[in-house]
C-alpha positions as CSV (number, residue, x, y, z in Angstrom):
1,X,62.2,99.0,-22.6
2,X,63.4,96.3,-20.4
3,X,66.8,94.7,-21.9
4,X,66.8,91.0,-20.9
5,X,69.4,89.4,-19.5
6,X,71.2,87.8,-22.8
7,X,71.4,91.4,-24.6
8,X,72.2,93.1,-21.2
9,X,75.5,90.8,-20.9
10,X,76.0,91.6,-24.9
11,X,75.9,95.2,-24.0
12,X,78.6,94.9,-21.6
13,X,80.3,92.9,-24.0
14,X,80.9,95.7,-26.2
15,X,81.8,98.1,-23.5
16,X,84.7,95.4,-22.5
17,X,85.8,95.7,-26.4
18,X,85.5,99.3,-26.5
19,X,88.6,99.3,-24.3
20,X,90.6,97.0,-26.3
21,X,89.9,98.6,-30.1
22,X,90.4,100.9,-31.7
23,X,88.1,103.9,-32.6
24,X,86.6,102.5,-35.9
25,X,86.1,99.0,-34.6
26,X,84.8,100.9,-31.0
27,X,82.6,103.0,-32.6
28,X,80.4,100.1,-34.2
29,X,80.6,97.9,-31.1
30,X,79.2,101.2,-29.3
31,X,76.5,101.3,-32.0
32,X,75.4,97.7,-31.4
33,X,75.4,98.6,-27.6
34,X,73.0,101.5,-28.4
35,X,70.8,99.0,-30.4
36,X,70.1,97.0,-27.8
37,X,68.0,99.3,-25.5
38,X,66.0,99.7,-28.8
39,X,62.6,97.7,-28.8
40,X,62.6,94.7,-30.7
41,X,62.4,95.8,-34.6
42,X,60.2,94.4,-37.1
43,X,60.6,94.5,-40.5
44,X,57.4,94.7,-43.0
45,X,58.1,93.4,-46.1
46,X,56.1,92.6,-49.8
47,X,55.0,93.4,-53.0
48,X,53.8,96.9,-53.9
49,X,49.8,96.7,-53.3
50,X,49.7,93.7,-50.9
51,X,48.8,95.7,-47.9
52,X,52.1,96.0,-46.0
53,X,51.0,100.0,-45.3
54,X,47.3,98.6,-43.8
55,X,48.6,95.7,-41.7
56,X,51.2,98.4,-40.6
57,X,48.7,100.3,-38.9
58,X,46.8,97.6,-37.7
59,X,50.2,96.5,-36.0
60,X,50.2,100.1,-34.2
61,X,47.1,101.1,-34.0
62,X,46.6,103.7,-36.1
63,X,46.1,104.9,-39.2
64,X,49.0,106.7,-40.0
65,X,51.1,105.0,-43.1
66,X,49.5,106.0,-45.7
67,X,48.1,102.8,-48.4
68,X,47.7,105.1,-51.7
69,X,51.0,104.9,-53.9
70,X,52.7,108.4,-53.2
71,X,56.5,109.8,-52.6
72,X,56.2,108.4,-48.8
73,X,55.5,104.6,-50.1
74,X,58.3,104.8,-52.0
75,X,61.1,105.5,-48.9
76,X,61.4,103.1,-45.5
77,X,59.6,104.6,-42.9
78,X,59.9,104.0,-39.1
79,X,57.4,103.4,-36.8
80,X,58.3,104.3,-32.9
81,X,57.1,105.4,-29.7
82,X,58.0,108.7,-29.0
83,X,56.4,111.2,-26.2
84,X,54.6,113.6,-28.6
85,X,53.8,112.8,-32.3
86,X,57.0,113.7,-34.9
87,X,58.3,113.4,-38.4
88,X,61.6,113.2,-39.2
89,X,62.8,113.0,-42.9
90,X,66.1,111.6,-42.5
91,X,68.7,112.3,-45.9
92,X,71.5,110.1,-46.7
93,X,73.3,112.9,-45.9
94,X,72.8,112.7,-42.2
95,X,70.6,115.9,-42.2
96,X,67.1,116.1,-40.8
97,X,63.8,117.8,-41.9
98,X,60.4,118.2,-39.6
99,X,57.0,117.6,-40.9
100,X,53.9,118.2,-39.6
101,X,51.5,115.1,-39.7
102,X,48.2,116.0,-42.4
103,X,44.7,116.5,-41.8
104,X,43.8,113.3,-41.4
105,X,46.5,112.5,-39.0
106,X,48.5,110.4,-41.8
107,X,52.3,111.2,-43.1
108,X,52.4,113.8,-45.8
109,X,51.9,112.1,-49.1
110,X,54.6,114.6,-50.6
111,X,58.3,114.8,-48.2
112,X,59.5,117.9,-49.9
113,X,62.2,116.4,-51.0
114,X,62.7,114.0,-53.7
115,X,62.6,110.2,-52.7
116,X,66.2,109.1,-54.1
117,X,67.7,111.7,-51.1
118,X,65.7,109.9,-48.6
119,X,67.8,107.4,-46.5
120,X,64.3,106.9,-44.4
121,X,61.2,108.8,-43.0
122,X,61.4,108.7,-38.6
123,X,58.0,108.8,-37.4
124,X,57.6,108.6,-33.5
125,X,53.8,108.1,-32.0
126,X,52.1,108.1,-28.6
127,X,51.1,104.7,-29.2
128,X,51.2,102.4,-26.7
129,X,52.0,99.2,-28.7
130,X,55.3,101.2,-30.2
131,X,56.5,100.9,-26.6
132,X,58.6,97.5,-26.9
133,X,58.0,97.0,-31.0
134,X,59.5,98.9,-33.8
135,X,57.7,98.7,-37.0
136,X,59.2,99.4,-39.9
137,X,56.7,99.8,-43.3
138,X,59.4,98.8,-46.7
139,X,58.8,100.0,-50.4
140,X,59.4,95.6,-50.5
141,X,59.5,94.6,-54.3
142,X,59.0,96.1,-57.6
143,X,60.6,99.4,-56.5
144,X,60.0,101.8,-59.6
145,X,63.4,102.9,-58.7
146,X,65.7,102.3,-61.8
147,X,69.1,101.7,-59.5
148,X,68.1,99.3,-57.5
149,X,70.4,97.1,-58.3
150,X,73.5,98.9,-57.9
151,X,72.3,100.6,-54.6
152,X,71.6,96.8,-53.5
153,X,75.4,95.6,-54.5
154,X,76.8,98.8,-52.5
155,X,74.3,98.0,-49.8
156,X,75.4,94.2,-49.4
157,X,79.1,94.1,-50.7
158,X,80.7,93.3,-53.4
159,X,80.6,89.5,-52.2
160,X,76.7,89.5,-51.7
161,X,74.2,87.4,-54.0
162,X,73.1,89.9,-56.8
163,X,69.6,90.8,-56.6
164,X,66.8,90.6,-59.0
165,X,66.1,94.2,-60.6
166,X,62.8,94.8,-58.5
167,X,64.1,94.3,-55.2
168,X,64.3,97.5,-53.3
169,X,67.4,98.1,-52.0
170,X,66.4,99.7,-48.9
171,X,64.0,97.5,-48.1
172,X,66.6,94.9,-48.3
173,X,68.8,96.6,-45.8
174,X,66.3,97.2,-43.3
175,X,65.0,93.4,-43.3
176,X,69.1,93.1,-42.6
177,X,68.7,95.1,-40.1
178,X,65.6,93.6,-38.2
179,X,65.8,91.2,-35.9
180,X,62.2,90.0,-37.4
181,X,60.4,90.0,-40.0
182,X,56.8,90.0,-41.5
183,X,56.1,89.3,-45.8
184,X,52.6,90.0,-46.9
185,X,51.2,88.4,-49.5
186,X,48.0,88.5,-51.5
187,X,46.7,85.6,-53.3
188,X,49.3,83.4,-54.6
189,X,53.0,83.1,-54.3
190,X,54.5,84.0,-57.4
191,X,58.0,82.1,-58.7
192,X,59.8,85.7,-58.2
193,X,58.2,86.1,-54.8
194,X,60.2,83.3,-53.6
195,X,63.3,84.2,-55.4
196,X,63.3,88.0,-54.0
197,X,62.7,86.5,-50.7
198,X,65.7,84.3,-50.8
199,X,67.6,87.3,-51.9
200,X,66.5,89.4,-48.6
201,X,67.5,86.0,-46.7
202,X,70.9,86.5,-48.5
203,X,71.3,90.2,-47.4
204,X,70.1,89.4,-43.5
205,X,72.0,88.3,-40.7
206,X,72.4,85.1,-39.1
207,X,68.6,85.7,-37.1
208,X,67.6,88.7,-39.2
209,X,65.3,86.4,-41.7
210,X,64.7,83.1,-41.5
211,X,61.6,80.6,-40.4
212,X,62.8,81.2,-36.5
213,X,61.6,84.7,-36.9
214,X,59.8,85.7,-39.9
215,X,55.8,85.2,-40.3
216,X,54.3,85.4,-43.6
217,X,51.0,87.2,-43.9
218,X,48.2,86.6,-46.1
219,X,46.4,90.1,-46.7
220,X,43.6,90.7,-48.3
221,X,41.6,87.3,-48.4
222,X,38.4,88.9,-48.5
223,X,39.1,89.6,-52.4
224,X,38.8,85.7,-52.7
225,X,35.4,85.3,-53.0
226,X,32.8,88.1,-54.6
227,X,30.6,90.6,-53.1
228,X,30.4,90.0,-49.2
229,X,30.6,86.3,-49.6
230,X,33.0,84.3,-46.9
231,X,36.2,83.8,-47.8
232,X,37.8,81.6,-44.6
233,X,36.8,78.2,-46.3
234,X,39.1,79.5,-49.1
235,X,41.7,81.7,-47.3
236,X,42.3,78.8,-44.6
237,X,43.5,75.7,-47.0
238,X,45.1,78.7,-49.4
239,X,47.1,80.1,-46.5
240,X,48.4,76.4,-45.8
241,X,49.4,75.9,-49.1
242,X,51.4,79.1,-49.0
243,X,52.9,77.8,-45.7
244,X,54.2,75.0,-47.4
245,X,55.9,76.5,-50.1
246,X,57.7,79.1,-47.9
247,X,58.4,76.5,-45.6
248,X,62.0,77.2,-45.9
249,X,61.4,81.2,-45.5
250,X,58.8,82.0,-42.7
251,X,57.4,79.8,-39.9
252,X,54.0,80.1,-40.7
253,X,51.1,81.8,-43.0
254,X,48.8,83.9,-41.3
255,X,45.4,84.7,-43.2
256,X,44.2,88.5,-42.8
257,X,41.5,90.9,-43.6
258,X,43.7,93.8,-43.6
259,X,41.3,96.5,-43.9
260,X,39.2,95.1,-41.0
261,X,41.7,95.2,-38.5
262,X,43.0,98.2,-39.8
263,X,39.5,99.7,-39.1
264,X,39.0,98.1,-35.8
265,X,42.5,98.5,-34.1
266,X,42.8,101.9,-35.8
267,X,39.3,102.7,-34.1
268,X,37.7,104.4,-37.3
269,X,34.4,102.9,-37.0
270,X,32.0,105.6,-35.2
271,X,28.8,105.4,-33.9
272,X,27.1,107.1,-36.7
273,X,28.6,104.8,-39.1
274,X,27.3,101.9,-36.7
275,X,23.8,103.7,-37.1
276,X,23.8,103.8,-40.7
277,X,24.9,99.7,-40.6
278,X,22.0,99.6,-38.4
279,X,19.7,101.0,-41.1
280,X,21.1,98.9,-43.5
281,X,20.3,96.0,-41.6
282,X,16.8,96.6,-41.3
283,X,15.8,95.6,-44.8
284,X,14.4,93.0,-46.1
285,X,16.6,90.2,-46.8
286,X,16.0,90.0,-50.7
287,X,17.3,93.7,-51.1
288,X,20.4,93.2,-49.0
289,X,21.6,90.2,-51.0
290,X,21.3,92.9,-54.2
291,X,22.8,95.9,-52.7
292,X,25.8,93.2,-51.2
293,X,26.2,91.7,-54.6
294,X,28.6,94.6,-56.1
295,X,30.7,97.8,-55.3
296,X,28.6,99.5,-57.9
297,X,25.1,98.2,-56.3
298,X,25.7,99.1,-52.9
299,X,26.7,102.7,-54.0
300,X,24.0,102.9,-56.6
301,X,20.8,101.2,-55.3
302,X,18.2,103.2,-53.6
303,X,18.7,102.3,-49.6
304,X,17.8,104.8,-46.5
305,X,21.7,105.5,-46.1
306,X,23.1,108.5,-48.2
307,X,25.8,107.7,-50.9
308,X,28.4,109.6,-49.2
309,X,28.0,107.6,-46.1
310,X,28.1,104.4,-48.3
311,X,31.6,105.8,-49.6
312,X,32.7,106.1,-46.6
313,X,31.7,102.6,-45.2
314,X,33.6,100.8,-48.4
315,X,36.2,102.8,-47.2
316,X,36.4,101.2,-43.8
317,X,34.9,98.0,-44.3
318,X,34.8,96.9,-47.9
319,X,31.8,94.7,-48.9
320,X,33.0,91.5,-46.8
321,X,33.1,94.2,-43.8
322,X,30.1,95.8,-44.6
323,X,27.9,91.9,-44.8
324,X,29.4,90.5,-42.0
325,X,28.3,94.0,-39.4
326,X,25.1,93.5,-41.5
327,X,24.5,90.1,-40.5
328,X,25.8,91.1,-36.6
329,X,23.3,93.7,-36.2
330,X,20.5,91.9,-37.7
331,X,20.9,89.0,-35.5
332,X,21.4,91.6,-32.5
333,X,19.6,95.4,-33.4
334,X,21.1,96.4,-29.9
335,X,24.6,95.3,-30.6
336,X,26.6,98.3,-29.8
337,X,29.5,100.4,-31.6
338,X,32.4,98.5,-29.2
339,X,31.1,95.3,-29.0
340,X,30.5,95.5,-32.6
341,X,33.9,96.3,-33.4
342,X,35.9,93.9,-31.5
343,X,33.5,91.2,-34.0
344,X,34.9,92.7,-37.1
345,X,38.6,92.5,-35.6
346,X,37.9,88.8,-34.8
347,X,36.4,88.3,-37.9
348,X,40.1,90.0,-40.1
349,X,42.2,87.4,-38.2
350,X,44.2,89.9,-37.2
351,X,44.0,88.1,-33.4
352,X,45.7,85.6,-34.5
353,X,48.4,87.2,-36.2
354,X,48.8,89.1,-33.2
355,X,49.1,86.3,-31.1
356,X,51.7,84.6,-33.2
357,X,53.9,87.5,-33.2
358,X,53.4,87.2,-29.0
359,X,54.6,84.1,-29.3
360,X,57.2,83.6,-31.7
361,X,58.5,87.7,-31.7
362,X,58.1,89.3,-28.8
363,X,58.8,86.7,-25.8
364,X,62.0,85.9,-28.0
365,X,63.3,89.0,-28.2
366,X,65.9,88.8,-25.9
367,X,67.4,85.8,-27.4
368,X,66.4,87.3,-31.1
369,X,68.4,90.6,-30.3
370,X,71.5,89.3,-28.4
371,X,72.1,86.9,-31.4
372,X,71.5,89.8,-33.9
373,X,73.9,92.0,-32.0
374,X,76.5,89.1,-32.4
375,X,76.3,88.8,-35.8
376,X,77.3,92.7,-36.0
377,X,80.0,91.9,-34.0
378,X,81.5,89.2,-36.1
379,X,80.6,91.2,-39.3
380,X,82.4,94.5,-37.7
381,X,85.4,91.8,-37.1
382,X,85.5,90.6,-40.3
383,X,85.6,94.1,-42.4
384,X,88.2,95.4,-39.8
385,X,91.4,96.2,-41.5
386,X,93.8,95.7,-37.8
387,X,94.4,92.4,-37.3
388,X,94.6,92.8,-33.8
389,X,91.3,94.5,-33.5
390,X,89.5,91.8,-35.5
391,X,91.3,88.9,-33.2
392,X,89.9,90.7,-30.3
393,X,86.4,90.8,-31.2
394,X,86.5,87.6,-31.9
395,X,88.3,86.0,-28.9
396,X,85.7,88.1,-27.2
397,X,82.8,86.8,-28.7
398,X,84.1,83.0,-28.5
399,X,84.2,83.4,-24.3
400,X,80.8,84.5,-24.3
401,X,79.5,81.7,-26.7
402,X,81.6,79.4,-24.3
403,X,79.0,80.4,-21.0
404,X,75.6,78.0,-20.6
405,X,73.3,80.7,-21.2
406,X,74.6,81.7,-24.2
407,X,74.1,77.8,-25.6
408,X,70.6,79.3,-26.8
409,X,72.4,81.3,-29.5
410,X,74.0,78.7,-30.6
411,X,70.7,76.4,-30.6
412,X,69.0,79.6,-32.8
413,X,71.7,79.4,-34.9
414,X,72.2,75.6,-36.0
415,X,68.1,76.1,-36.1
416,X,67.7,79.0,-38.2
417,X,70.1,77.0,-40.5
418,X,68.6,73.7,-40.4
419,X,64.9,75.5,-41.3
420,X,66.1,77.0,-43.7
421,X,67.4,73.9,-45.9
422,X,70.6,74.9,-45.6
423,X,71.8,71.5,-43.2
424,X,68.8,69.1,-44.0
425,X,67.4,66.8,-41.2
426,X,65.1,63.9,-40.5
427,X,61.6,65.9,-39.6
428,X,61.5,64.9,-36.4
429,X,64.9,65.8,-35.7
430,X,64.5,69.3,-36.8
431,X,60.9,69.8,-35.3
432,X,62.9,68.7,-31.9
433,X,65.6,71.2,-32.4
434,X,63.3,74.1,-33.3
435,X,61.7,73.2,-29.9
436,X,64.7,73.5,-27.9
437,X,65.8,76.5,-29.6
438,X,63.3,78.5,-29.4
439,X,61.5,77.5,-25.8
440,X,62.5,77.2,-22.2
441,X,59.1,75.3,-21.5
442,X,60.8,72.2,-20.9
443,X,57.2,69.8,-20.9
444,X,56.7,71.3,-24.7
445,X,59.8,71.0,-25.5
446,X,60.3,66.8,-24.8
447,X,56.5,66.7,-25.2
448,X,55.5,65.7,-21.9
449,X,52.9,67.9,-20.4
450,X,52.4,66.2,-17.5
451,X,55.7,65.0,-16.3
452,X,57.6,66.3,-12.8
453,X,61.3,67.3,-12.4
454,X,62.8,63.9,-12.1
455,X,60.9,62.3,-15.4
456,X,62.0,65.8,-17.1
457,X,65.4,65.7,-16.3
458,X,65.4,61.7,-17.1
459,X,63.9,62.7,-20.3
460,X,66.3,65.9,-21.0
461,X,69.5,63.3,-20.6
462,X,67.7,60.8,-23.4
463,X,67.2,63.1,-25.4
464,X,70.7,64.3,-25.1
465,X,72.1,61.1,-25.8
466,X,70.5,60.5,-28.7
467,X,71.5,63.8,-30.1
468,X,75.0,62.4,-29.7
469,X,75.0,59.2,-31.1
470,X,73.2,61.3,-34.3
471,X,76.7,62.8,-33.9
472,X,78.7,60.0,-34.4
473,X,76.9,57.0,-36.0
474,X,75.0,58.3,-39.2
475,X,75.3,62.0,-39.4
476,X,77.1,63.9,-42.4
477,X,79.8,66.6,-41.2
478,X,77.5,69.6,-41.2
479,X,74.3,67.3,-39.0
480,X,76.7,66.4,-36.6
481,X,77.8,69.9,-36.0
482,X,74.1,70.7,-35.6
483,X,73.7,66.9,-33.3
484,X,76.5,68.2,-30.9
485,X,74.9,71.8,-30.5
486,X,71.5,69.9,-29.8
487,X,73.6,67.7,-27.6
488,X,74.8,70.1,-25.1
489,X,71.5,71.9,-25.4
490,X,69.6,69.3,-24.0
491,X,72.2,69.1,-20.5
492,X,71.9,72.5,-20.3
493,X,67.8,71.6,-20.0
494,X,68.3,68.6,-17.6
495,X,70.9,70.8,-15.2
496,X,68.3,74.1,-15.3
497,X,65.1,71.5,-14.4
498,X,66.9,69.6,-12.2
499,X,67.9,73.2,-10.1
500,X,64.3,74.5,-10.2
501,X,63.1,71.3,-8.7
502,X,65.5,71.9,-6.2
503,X,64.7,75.3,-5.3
504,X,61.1,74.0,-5.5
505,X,61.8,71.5,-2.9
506,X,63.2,74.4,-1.0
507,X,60.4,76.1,-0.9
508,X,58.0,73.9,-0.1
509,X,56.1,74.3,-3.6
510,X,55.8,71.4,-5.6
511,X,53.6,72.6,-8.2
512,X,55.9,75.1,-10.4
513,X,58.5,73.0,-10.8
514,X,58.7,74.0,-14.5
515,X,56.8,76.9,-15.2
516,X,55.2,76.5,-18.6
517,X,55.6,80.2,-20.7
518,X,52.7,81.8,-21.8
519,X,51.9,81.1,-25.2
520,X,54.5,78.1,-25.8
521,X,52.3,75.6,-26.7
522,X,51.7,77.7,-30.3
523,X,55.2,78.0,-30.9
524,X,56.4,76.2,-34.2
């Protein structure tokens, strides 16, 4: 993976401290060094049941994680890319144990080892979308594990919020350790939902969870509605309500069908289940609507496909699936296996929740994981026990705060805390902040889409000044620390678009004066 330039000048950060620490304090800044060659990590986080495991291999494109409650559900399992297929049960011992993948290419229900050993299960694929994206499937919430609790204090610190009793403890760490996350959901946000997320909140870093860079999904919204019926008119307001009332935890809700894209991005659909869909769809009307009506009816009713094969297409599809491919191939009889489905994938959503995570994950990264490796820093200088060490790791990480480009870590920073409630702020002061922070497109960022250098820089330098007189006329103590972040932020934009006009004007090229970023314009 290609380390960008904020987390390449971290790296070398924490070589320069390495040679001014000692071996305790050098040895974690040569961790976080390691780290950030790592692709960006993504945490999956939930209930039991809501689909985490199915949206997990959606995510890499195959159907590996296994969705049935079993010993491996239970543990925090890693999803990498690796050059052959592997794995790993990792004690907290340190020690390692090899497993072969199962017959139907998923991890081994049982580890061979009991789950309360397990510090986390490595798995490394061939896939190519593990190539610059970690994914990492959490047991999430009501853990059946009895000392959760405890494990969670040891976890987080003597200092650290307690948790609620279901909260996984593991799970909680690795959402600490992400520098993203993703919380599933099924149909309703429940009181304790949004208290034990708040508590992983508690236990992340300063970027590791908070509406910056965690997504909430929606799974499962084809069990709104009955049968094979349509649930978007119901999933679409539902998803919005749930956006609003995690407003302060994720920066949007993103409706799925996870067993759909499961099934289409994991490529399980075969042309012989496409034939017997084909069958299907030859009958009359009237006897579709019956056989559609029920899981029991479509395995029972007398229909030219064989039960078995019915089995299997619940499997893949579920009855939402199975209607919707009906109705494709009855409108189309030639419709073939591919084109066939890339309709069921745009028809789980799962596009779109892709697309999000393009644009507020993946672009980001650089900025995500050079502000996640800071935080380590500080925390490694605030549990060192030499006063010297912890003074130089600090002065260290001040000087590189202090240069321009690191002004966007700041910006993430007052951001992620302003989202979060934590510093409250006029709406449109806060929508304007989460622009700057996390965008370079200066047109979407002072909402002019049309404008040219000058009239951007112009605009840049208003919107700096008013930042500061927020500062100092009307703002509390904790806004105006936020105002004079924004402040700065926005001369940082008017010097970088007044120096690409000019190298614009040196080239001769008026037309990319500031380039827009793919994918910008969604960006919350």
């Amino acid at each position: 993976m290609t380390v960008g330039p904020l987390s390449a000048r971290v790296a070398t950060l924490c070589d320069e401290i390495v040679a001014r620490v000692g071996p305790e304090a050098g040895g974690q800044a040569i961790q976080v060094r390691d780290r950030l060659s790592e692709p960006l990590r993504v945490a999956i986080a939930g209930r039991l049941k809501a689909g985490k495991s199915t949206l997990v291999n959606a995510l890499i494109g195959r159907r590996v994680a296994p969705t049935a409650v079993g010993e491996c559900t239970r543990v925090v399992t890693r999803f990498r890319y690796g050059p052959a297929d592997r794995v790993d049960v990792v004690l907290r011992d340190g020690t390692r144990s090899s497993l072969p993948l199962a017959d139907d290419g998923m991890i081994p229900q049982r580890l061979g080892v009991g789950p309360d050993r397990v510090a986390y299960v490595d798995v490394s694929l061939t896939s190519d979308k593990l190539r610059d994206l970690t994914v990492v499937d959490t047991p999430g919430l009501a853990s059946t594990d009895t000392r959760v609790s405890a494990r969670a204090q040891a976890e987080l610190g003597a200092g650290a919020a307690p948790f609620d009793a279901d909260i996984d403890a593991d799970s909680a760490s690795e959402v600490a350790a992400a520098e993203a996350v993703v919380y599933v959901f099924t149909q309703a946000v429940r009181a304790d939902d949004v208290r034990a997320l708040e508590a992983f909140r508690t236990a992340s870093a300063r970027l590791a969870s908070s509406p910056i860079n965690a997504l909430g999904v929606f799974g499962k919204v084809d069990t709104l509605v009955g049968g094979a019926g349509d649930p978007w008119p119901v999933a679409g307001p539902l998803a919005e309500q749930q956006a609003l009332l995690l407003a302060r935890t994720v920066s949007e809700v993103v409706p799925v069908v996870g067993l759909l894209a499961e099934t289409g991005e994991a490529g399980r659909l075969t042309a012989a289940d496409c034939a017997a869909l084909k069958e299907l769809s030859a009958l009359p009307a009237a006897e579709l609507r019956v056989l559609l009506a029920s899981v029991d009816l479509f395995r029972s009713r007398p229909a030219p496909v064989d039960v078995h094969r019915r089995d299997r297409l619940l499997a893949l599809l579920d009855l939402y699936g199975i209607g919707f491919a009906l109705a494709e191939l009855a409108a189309d009889p030639r419709l073939g296996t591919g084109e066939l489905v890339r309709r069921l994938v745009r028809a789980s959503g799962f596009p779109r929740l892709r697309d999000t995570l393009e644009q507020t994950l993946r672009w980001r990264a650089d900025a995500i994981k050079a502000g996640w490796a800071l935080s380590r820093l500080e925390r490694v200088a605030g549990h060192t026990s030499d006063p010297r060490d912890r003074e130089a790791l600090r002065d260290a990480i001040e000087r590189l705060l202090r240069e321009p480009a690191y002004h966007r870590l700041r910006l993430l920073e007052v951001a992620q805390r302003v989202t979060s409630g934590a510093v409250p702020l006029p709406v449109a002061w806060e929508q304007e902040l989460i622009r700057l922070a996390t965008s370079d497109d200066a047109r979407w960022i002072l909402r002019l889409p049309h404008a040219d250098g000058p009239q951007l820089a112009a605009a840049a330098v208003e919107a700096a000044n008013r930042w500061r007189v927020y500062a100092v006329a009307g703002a509390g103590p904790a806004q105006s620390r936020v105002a004079q972040v924004a402040h700065r932020g926005f001369h940082l934009l008017a010097q970088a678009v007044r120096e690409q006009a000019e190298r614009a004007q040196v080239g001769g090229d008026q037309t990319e004066i500031v380039p827009a970023r793919p994918g910008s314009e969604g960006t919350r």
